[in-house]
KEFILUM-467885 format. One record per residue (C-alpha): residue in one letter; y negated, z, x negated. Coordinates in Angstrom, 1 decimal. Layout:
BEGIN
aa  v  w  u
a  Y  Z  X
...
This chain:
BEGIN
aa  v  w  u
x  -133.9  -21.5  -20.2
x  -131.5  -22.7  -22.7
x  -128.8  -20.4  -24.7
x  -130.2  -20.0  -28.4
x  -127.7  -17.9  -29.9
x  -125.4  -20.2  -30.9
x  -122.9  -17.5  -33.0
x  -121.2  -13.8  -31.6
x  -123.6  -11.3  -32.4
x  -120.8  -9.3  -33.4
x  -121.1  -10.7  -36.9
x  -124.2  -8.3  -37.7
x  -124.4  -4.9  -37.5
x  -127.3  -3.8  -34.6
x  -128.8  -1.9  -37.2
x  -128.7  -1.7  -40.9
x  -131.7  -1.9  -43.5
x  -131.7  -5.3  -43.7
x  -132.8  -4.9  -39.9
x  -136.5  -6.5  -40.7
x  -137.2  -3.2  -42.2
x  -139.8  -4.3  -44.3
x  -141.0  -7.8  -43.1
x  -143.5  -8.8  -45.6
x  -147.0  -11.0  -45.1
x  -146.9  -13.2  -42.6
x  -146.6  -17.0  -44.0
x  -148.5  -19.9  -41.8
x  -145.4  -22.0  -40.9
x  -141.7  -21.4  -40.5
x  -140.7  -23.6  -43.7
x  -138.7  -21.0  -45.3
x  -135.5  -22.3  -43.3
x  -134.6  -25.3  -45.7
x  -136.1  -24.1  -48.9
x  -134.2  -24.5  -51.7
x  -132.1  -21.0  -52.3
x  -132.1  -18.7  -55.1
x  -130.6  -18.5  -57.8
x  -127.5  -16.0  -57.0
x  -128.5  -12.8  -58.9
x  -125.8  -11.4  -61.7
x  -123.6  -8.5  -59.4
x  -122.2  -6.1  -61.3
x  -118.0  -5.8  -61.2
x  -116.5  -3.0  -60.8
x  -115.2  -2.4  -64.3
x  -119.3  -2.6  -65.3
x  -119.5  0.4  -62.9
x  -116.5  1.8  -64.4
x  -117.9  1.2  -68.4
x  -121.8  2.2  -66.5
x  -120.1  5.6  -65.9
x  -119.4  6.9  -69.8
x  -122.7  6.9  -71.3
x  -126.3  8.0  -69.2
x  -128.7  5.9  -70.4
x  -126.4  2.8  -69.1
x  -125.5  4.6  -66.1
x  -129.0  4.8  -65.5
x  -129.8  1.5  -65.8
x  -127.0  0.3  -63.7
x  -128.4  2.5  -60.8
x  -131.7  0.6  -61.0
x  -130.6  -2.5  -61.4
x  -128.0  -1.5  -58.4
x  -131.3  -0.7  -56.7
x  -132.9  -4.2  -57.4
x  -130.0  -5.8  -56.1
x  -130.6  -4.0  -53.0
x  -134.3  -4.6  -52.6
x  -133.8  -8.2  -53.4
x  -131.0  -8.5  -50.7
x  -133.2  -7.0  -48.2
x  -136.5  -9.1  -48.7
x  -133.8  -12.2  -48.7
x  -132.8  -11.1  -45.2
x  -136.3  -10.0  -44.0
x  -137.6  -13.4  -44.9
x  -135.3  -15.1  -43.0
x  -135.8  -12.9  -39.9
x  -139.4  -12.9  -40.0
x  -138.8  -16.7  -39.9
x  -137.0  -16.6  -37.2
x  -139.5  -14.6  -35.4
x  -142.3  -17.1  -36.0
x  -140.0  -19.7  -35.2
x  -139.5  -18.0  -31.4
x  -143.1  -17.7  -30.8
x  -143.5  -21.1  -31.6
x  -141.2  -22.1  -29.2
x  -142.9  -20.0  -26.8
x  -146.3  -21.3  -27.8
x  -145.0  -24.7  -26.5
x  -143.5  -24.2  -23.2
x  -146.8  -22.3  -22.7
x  -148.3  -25.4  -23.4
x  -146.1  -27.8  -21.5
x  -146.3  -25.3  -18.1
x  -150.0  -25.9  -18.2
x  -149.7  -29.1  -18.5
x  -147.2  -29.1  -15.7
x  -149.8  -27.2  -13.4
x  -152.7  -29.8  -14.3
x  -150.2  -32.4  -13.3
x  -149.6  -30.6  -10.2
x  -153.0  -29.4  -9.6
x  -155.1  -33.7  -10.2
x  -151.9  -35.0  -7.9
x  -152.4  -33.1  -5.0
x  -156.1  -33.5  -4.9
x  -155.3  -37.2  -5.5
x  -153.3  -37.3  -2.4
x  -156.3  -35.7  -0.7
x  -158.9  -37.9  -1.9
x  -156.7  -40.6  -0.3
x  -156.8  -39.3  2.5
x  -160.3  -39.2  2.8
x  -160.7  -42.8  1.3
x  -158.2  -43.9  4.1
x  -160.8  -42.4  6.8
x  -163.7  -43.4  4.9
x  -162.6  -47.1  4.7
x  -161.3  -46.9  8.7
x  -164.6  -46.1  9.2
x  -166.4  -49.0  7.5
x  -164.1  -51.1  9.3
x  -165.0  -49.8  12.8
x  -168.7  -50.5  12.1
x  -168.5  -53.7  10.7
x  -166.5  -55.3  13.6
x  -169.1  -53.3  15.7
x  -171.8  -55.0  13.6
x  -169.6  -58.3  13.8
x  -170.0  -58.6  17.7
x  -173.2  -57.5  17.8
x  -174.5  -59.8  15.5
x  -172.2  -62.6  17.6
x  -175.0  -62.7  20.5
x  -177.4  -64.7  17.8
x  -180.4  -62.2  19.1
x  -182.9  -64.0  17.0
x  -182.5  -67.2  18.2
x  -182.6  -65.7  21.9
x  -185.5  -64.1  20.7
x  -187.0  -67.2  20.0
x  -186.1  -69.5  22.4
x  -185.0  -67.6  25.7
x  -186.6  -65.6  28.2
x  -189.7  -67.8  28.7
x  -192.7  -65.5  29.3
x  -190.8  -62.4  30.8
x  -192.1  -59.6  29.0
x  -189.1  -57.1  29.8
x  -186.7  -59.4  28.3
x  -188.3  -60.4  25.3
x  -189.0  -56.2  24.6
x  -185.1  -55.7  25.7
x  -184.1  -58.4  23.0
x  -186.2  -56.8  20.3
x  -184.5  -53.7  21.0
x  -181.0  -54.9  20.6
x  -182.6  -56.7  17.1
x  -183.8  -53.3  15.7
x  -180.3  -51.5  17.0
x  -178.4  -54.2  15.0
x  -180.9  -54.0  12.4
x  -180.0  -50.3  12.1
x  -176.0  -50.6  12.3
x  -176.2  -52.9  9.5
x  -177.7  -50.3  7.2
x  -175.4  -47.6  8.8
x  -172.5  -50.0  8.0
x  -173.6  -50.3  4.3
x  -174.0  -46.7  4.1
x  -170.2  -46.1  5.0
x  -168.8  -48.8  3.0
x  -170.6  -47.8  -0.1
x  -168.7  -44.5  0.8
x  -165.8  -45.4  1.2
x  -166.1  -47.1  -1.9
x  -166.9  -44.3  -4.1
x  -164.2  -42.1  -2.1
x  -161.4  -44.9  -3.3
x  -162.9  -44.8  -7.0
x  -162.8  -40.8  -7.0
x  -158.8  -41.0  -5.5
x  -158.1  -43.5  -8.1
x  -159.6  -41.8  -11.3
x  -157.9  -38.4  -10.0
x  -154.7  -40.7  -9.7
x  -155.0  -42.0  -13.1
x  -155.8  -38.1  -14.5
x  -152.3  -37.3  -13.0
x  -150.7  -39.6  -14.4
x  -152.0  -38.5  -17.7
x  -151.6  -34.9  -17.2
x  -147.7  -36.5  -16.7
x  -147.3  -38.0  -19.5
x  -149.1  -35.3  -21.4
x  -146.2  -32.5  -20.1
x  -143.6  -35.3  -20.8
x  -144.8  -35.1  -24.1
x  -145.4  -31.4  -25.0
x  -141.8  -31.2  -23.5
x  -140.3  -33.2  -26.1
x  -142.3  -30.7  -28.3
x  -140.9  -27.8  -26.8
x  -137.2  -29.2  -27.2
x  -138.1  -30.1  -31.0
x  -139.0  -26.3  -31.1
x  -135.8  -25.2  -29.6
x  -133.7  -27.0  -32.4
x  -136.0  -25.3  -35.4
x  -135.7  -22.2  -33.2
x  -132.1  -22.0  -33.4
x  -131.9  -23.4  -36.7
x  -134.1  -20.4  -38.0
x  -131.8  -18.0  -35.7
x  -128.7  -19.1  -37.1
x  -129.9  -18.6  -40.8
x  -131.2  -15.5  -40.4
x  -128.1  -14.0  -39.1
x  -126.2  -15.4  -42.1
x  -128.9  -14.3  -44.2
x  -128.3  -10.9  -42.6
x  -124.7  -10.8  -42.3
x  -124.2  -12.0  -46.1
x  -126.7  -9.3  -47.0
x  -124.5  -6.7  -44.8
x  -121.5  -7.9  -46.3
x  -123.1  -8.0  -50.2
x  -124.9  -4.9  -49.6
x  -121.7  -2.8  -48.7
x  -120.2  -3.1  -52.0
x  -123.3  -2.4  -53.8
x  -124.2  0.8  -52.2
x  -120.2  1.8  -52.7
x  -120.9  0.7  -56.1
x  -124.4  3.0  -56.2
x  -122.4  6.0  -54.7
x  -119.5  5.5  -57.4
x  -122.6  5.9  -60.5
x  -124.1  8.9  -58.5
x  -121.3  10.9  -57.3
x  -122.5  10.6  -53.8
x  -121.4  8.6  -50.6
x  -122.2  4.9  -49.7
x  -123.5  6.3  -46.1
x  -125.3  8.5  -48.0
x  -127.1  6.0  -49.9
x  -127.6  3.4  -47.1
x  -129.2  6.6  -45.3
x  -131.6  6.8  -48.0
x  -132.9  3.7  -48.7
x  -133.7  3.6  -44.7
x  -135.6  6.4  -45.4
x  -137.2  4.6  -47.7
x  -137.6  2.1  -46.4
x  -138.8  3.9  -42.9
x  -141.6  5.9  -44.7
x  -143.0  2.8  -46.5
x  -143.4  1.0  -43.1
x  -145.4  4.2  -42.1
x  -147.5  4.4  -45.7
x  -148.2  0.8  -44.6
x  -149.5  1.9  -40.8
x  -151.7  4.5  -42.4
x  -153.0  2.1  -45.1
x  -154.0  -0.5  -42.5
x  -155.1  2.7  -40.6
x  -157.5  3.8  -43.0
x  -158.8  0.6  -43.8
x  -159.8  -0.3  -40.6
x  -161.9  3.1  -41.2
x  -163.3  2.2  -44.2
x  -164.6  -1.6  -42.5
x  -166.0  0.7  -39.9
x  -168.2  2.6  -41.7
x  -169.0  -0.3  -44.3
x  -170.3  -2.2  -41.0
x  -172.3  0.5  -40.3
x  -174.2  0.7  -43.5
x  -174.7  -2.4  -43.9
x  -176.4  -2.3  -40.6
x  -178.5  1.0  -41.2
x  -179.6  -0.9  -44.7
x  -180.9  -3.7  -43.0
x  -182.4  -2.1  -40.6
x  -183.9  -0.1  -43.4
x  -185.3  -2.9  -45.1
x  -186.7  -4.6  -42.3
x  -189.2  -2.0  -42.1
x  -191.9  -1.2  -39.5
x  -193.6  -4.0  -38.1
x  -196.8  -5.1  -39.1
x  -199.8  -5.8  -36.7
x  -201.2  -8.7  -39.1
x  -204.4  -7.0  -40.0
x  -205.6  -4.9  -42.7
x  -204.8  -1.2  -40.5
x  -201.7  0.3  -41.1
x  -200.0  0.4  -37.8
x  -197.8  3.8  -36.9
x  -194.1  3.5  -36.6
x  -192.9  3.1  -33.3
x  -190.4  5.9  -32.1
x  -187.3  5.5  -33.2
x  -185.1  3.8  -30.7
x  -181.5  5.7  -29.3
x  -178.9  5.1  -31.2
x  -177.2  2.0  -29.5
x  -174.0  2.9  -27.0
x  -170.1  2.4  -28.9
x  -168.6  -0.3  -28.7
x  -167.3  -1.3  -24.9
x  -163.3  -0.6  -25.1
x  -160.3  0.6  -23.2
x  -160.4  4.0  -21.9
x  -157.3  6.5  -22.2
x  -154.4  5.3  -21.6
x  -152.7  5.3  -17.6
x  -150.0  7.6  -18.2
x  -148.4  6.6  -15.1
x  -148.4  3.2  -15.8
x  -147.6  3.9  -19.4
x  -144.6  5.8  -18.1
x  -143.7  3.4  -15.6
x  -143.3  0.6  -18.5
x  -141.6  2.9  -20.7
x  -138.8  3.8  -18.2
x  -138.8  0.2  -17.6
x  -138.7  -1.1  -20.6
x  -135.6  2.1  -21.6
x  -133.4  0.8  -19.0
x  -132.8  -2.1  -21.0
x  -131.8  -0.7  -24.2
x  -128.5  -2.1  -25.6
x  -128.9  -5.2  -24.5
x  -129.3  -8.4  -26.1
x  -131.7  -10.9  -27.5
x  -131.8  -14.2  -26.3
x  -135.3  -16.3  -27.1
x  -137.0  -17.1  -23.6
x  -135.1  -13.9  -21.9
x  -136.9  -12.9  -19.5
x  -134.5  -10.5  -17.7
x  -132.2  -9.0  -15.9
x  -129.5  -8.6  -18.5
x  -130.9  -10.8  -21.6
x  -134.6  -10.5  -23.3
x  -137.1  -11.4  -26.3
x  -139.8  -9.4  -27.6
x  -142.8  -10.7  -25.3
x  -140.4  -10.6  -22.0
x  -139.6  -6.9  -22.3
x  -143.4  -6.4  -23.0
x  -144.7  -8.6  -19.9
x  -141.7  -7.3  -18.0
x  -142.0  -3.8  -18.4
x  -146.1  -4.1  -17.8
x  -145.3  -6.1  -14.4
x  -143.2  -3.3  -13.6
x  -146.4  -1.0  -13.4
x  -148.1  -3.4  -11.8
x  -149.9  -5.0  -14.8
x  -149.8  -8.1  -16.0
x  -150.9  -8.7  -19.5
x  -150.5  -12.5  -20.0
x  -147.8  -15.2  -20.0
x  -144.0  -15.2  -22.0
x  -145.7  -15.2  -25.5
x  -146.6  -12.4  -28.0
x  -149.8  -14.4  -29.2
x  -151.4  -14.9  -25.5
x  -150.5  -11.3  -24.7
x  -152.7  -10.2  -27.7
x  -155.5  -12.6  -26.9
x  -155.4  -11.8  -22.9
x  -155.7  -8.0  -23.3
x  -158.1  -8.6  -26.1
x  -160.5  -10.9  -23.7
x  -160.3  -8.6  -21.4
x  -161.5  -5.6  -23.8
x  -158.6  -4.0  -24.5
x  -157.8  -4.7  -28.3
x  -157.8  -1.4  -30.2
x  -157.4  -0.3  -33.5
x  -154.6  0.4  -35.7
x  -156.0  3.9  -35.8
x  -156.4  4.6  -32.4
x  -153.0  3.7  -31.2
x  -151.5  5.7  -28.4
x  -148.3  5.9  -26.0
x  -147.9  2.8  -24.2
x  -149.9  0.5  -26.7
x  -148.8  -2.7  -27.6
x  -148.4  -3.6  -31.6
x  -148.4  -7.0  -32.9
x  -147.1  -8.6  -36.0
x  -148.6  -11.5  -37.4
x  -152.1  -13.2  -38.4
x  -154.5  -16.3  -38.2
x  -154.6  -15.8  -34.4
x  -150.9  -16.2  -34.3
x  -148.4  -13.1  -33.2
x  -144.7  -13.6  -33.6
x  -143.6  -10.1  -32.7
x  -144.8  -7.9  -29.1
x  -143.6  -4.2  -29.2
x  -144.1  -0.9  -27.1
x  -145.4  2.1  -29.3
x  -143.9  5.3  -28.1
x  -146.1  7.5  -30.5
x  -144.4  9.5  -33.4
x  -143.8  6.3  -35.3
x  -141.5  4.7  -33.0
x  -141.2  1.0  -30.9
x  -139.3  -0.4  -28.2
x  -138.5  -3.4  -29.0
x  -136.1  -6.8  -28.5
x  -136.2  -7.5  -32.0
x  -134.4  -10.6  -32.9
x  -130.8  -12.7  -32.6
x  -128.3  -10.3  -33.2
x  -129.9  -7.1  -32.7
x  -130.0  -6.0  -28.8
x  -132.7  -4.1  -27.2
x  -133.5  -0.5  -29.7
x  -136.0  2.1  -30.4
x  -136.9  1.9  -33.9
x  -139.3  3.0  -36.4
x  -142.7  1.2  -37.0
x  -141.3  -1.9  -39.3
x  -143.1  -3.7  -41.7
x  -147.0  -4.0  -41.2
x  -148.1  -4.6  -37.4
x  -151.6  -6.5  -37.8
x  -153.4  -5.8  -34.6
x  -153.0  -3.7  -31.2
x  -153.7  -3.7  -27.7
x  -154.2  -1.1  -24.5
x  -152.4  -2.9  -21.4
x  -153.2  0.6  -19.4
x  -156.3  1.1  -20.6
């Protein structure tokens, strides 16, 4: 796999709050990198802070606007992670898409080589019995037949024998070569299907490499989004701490507080919404069933309500989780905290969000799909194992993302907390639930 980090990771802090935090909605495309930038927001100087200090209602309004700086900072440096997130699983998307095709192309050649094989028997064997037929028919048994053998019965009855034997290797020989013929047409279109499953992975591999370049074009802004926001931020919360009589730890603490208990207000929206659809469903299904009514026999009698029928079994899911294999993926997945993101890492020293997953799964025995956070999802979910939001447990996976595309994997450790490779500059971590995960999935179940 090729190196995607193309700066020192030292440049970024491994975790501050502008650590995608609070990634927003998920956009359809990664065209954020390239979008014309903001206006650069008004920063207060010190002497503002200074002037801020002698009367309260200015104070006060210097704190919030402090504040707005902040928030703004932060979604500026979420955007361009989440981004860069999408951007990754695109990438992924396409080498996915390039090793099938390299398997197709693997998979039509070698049966092409054995349909020759058989075509080359098949077409020795047509030859054998048409030089058979060739001699054979070189004895002119007609015209002996007719003219030979006088009135000597045996003779004339051996002759028609050898006619009808010829007779019959003709059709036999027909048989084979019409054979062998369809055996070189099936060899040839399998040969021709190889040759465009080729060119098909020559092609999704050029899409792949045009991935890699937007890949590491989104990587590379996000950590300067991030590391101007870092740098930006650190003055502003010294700033903050100057207004309030407080610390700027302090107040870095606090707004990942904040930040930390609006990803979790945003869990236990979702949480309850999936609820609410739930039961909605449900009485919607009770009314029609309502109106529907008994049936009617189609005569004038009333006809008596059948009894009413059991009340249909839930929903086939995943049962409780494995703990052992839950625990087996955990401690996998632990002994690679600290260290770094690299898109495509797989292992043993570098990794991206869907390798730790598929990693620390395969560890436990399971496998839960290929290197990419979207055909996780949808392999676990074909296989029955999607779960709610509201149901999560230890072990579970979480997903970010919509429209059938997921950008970000993670482990839930209950509590609140992931394991996660999170993104280009920030190594392996346990972290708080960021942002809004759209959809989960029971790999133990």
């Amino acid at each position: 796999m090729a190196e995607h980090r193309t700066r020192p990771i030292s440049r970024v802090k491994p975790v501050t709050v502008f650590s995608t935090v609070a990634v927003g909605a998920v956009t359809a495309s990664v065209g954020l990198v390239g979008a014309p930038a903001a206006a650069e927001p008004d920063y207060p100087s010190w002497s503002d802070i200074e002037q801020a200090k002698h009367n309260e209602s200015t104070k006060q309004a210097e704190i919030g606007r402090l504040g707005e700086l902040l928030a703004g900072l932060q979604r500026a440096a979420d955007a361009a992670v989440q981004t860069s997130q999408m951007a990754d699983e695109a990438w992924r998307q396409a080498i996915d898409a390039r090793d099938r095709a390299a398997e197709r192309e693997r998979t039509l050649g070698a049966q092409a080589d054995e349909a020759d094989a058989v075509a080359e028997i098949s077409k020795m064997r047509a030859g054998l019995l048409a030089a058979h037929l060739a001699r054979t028919a070189g004895q002119d048994l007609s015209s002996e037949l007719l003219f030979g053998g006088g009135g000597d019965a045996a003779a004339a009855d051996g002759l028609l024998r050898q006619l009808g034997m010829a007779t019959k290797l003709g059709e036999q020989s027909q048989g084979v070569y019409e054979q062998a013929l369809a055996d070189r047409n099936a060899a040839d279109a399998l040969r021709e299907q190889a040759a465009e499953a080729a060119a098909q992975r020559e092609r999704l591999a050029g899409v792949a490499e045009q991935r890699a370049d937007e890949a590491r074009s989104a990587a590379d802004a996000a950590l300067s989004a991030v590391a101007d926001a870092e740098v930006r931020s650190t003055e502003l919360y010294a700033q903050l701490a100057a207004l309030k009589d407080t610390t700027a730890d302090l107040e870095r603490a606090r707004a990942e507080g904040l930040a930390r208990d609006a990803a979790e207000e945003a869990l236990r929206r979702a949480q309850e919404q999936e609820l609410a659809d739930e039961r909605a469903r449900a009485d919607a299904e009770a009314r029609a069933a309502e109106a529907a009514g008994p049936p009617s026999s189609g005569g004038g009698a009333p006809v008596a309500a059948p009894a009413p029928a059991p009340a249909p079994p839930p929903r086939a899911g995943p049962g409780p989780p494995n703990s052992s294999a839950v625990e087996t993926a955990i401690w996998f997945a632990r002994q690679q905290l600290g260290e770094r993101y690299r898109l495509g890492g797989a292992g043993p020293n570098v990794w991206d969000c869907s390798g730790l997953t598929k990693a620390a799964y395969a560890s436990a025995g399971i496998g839960i799909g290929t290197h990419s956070a979207t055909n996780q999802y949808f392999t676990l979910a074909g296989r029955g194992n999607a779960v709610s939001l509201g149901s999560i447990q230890r072990g579970d996976l979480l997903f970010w993302g919509s429209g059938g595309d997921y950008y970000h994997v993670a482990i839930y450790l209950g509590g609140g907390r992931i394991l996660e490779a999170p993104r280009e500059g920030v190594p392996v971590r346990e972290y708080f639930i960021w942002g809004s995960p759209s959809a989960a999935a029971r790999p133990a179940g």
